[in-house]
N, C-alpha and C positions, 0 to 999 in steps of 0.2 A: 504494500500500500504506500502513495507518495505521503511524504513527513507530512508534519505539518510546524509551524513557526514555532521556537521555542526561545527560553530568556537569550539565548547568545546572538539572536536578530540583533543588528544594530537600526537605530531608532531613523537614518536617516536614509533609509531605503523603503518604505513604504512607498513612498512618490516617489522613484527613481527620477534622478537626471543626467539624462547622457550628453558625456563629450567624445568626440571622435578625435583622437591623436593620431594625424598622419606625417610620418619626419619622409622629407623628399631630399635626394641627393642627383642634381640629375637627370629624373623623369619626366620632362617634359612632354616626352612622348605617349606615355602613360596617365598622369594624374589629372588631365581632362577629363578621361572614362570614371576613375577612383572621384572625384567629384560630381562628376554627372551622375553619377549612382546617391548618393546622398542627398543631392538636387531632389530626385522622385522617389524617394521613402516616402511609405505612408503616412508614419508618424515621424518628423523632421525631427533630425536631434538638436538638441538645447543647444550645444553648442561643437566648434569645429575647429580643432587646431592645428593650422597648419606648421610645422616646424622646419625649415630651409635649412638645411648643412652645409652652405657655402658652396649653392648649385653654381657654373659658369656657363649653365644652355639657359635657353627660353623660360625654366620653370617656374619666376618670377610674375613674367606675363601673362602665362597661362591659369596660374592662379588668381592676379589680381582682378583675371575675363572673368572669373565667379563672386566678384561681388555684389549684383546687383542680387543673381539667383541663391546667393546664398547671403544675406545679411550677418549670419549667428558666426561668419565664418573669420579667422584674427588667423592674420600673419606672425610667425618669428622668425626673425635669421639670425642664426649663427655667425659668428664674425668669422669663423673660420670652420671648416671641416672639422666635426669634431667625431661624429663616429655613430653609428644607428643608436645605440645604446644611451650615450649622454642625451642624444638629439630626441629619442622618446620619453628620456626622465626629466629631462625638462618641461615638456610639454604637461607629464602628468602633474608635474610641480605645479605649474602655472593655469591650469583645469580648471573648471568651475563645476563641475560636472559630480554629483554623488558616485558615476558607475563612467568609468571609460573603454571606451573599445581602441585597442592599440593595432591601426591599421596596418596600410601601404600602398605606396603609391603607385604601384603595380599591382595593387589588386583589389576587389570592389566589394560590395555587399548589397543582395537581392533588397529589392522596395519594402520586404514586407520586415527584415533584418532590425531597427530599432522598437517597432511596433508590439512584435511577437515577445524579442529578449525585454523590454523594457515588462512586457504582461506577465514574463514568466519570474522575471526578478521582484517583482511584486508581491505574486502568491507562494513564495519560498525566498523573504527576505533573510532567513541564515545563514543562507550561502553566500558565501565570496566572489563567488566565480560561476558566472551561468556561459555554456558552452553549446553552440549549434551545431550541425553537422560537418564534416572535410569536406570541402568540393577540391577538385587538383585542376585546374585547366590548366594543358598540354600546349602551349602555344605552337609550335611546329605543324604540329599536328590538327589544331583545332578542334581538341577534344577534351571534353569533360568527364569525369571520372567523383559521382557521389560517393563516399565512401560511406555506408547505408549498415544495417544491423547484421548484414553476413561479411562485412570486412575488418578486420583487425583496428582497422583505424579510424572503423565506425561507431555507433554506441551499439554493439554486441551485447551490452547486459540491460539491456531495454526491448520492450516491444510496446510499453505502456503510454505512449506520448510525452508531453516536460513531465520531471521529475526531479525529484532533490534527490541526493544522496548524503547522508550522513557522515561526519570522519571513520564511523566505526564500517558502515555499507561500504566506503570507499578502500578500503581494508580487505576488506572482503572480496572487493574486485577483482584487487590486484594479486589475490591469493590465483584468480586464473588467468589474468593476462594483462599485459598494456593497458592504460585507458589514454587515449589521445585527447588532452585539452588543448586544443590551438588556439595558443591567442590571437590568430586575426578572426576567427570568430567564436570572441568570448569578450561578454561584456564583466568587467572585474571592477569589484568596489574600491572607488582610489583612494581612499582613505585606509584599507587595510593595505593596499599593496604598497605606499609610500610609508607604513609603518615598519615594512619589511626590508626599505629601501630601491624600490623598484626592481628595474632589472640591471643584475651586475656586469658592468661590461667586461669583468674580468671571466668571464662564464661564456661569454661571446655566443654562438646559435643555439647553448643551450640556456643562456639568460632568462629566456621566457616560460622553460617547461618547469626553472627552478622556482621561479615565483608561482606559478599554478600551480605547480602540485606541493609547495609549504603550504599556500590555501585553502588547498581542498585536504591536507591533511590533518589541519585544525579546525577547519569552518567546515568540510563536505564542497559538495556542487552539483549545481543544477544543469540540466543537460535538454537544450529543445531539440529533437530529434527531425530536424528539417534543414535543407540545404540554402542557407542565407549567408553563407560568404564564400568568397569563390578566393583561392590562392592559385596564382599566375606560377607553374614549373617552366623553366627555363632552361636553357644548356648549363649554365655557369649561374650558381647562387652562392651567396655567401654562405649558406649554412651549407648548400652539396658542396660545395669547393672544400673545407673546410673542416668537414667529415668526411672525405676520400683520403685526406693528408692523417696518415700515421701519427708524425709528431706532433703534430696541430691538435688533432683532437687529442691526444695523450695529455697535451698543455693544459688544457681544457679541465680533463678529466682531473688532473692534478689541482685545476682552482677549484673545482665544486669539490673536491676531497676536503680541498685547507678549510675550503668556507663554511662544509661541516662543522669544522672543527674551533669557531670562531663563536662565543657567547651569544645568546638567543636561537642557536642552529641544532643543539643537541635534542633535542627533541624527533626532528627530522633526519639527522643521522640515524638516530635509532629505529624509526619509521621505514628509512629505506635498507638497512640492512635486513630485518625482520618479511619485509615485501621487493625483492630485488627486481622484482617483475616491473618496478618501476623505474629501472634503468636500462631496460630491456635493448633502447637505442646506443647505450656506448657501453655494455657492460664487457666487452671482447675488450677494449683497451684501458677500461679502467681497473679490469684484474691483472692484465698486463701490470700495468703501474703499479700497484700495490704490491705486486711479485716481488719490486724491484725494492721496497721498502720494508724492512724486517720491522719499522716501531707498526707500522699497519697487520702485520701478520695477522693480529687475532680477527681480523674484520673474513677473512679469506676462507674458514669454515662455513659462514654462512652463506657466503655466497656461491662455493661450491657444492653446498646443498641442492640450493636454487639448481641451478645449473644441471646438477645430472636428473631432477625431477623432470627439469624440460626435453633433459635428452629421452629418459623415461615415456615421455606423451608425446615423443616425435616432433617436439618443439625445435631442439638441436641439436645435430651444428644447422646450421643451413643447407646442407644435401639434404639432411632427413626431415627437414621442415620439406621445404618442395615437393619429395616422394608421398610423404603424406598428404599433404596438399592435393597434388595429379591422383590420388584414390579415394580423395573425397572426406578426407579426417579430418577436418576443420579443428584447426588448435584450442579455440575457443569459443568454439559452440556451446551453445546452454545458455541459461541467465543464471543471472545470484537472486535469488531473494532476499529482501531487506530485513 
């Protein structure tokens, strides 16, 4: 059965009001669409931040073309290139907004996107973090790709429509698999996520799954099971470039270990060792790393636990996920009940 509100709601989500934080470097070729989208939402968001990183193409003037169609919508430039990360903590800095949605300017959100999340952060204001569905558009290709309740990077433990999930349901998730919170479609309370510090730019592509999933590992999350944000795949992205590089994401791997390990974070150390299904995306180099570090040893039973269970249910390595896959064993089939 979905939750229902309880004392840990905070008092200023009832009325949600949303800001759209979009940081452009660049896209002028792009953030015409990612604004024209916003333009014909049904229910316009309160407000629209645009943040400039010391763009040198057009994307000055193609922003300033939205001012007539977009009133609610506030320029900042950076004096200089300062990096996606700063350029979106500032923004939520400077937000007026109770809930922000942390865009891009390569990628858009369907009309119905502030309407629906703003209805569903409403009637589940405990949560932190309300999440819509993946959409991936292929641009080469011109193809879209919902990721829907039979894909791994869909809402698989739902068939119910929006829903909360509790810190403790949330737990229980991950006891079978991944749960995908994308932040460009997830509207997140700014107020909790600037208590956390945003997102750390020392954490770099994975910045954003660190502040979601601290979130929803304290607060739960809410999840509207419909395709309202569309993410633009590309040849070359910062986060695929960046997770293909060995030592790159090792680097990586190495700051979400320290930041672990850093006052206000144990609690979520603890969280992710106990459910490792939640690192599911870099856990091949971050056991690497830890290999490499004898004062971490003790963390390395657990998650070799983890690990031969998934090889156990043809999770892994990746040949044996695939085989099972091609015969139709879906890794995470099933729902959890709450």
């Amino acid at each position: 059965m979905p939750q229902t509100p309880n004392d840990d709601a905070s008092p200023n989500t009832a009325r949600p009001t949303v800001s759209v934080v979009l940081p452009n470097y660049n896209h002028a070729r792009f953030i015409g669409a990612a604004l024209g989208a916003l333009a014909t939402q049904t229910r316009p968001p309160d407000e629209i931040v645009v943040v400039d990183d010391g763009s040198t193409d057009d994307s000055i003037a193609v922003i300033e073309s939205f001012a007539e169609a977009l009133p609610q919508l506030r320029l900042l430039r950076n004096e200089r290139n300062r990096g996606v990360h700063h350029t979106l903590n500032r923004g939520f800095a400077e937000a007026c907004g109770s809930h922000v949605l942390s865009s891009a300017a390569d990628d858009w959100i369907e009309p119905d996107f502030v309407a629906h999340m703003s209805d569903a952060v409403a009637a589940h204001p405990e949560g932190r973090v309300c999440s819509s569905d993946y959409v991936q558009y292929f641009e080469a290709e011109n193809r879209r790709i919902h990721h829907r309740g039979d894909s791994d990077l869909g809402s698989w433990y739902t068939d119910d429509g929006t829903r909360y999930f509790s810190p403790d349901d949330f737990r229980r998730l991950l006891r079978r698999g991944f749960v995908w919170l994308p932040a460009n479609a997830s509207l997140i309370e700014r107020e909790a996520l600037l208590s956390i510090g945003g997102f750390d730019p020392r954490l770099r592509w994975h910045a954003d799954w660190f502040a979601l999933y601290t979130l929803a590992f304290r607060h739960g999350f809410t999840v509207v099971p419909e395709p309202l944000s569309v993410f633009r795949v590309a040849a070359e992205t910062y986060s695929g470039t960046g997770m293909r590089n060995p030592q790159q994401q090792e680097e990586v791997c190495a700051a979400i270990w320290d930041k672990l390990g850093e006052p206000g974070f144990g609690d979520i150390r603890e969280a992710l060792l106990r459910y490792p299904a939640a690192m599911s995306t870099f856990f091949n180099p971050l056991a690497r790393l830890l290999a490499r570090r004898p004062a971490d040893w003790p963390a390395l039973p657990m998650l070799a636990r983890w690990w031969l269970g998934e090889v156990a249910h043809g999770r892994r390595p990746g040949a044996l996920r695939r085989l099972t896959a091609k015969f139709g064993n879906r890794p995470f089939s099933g729902k959890v009940q709450a």
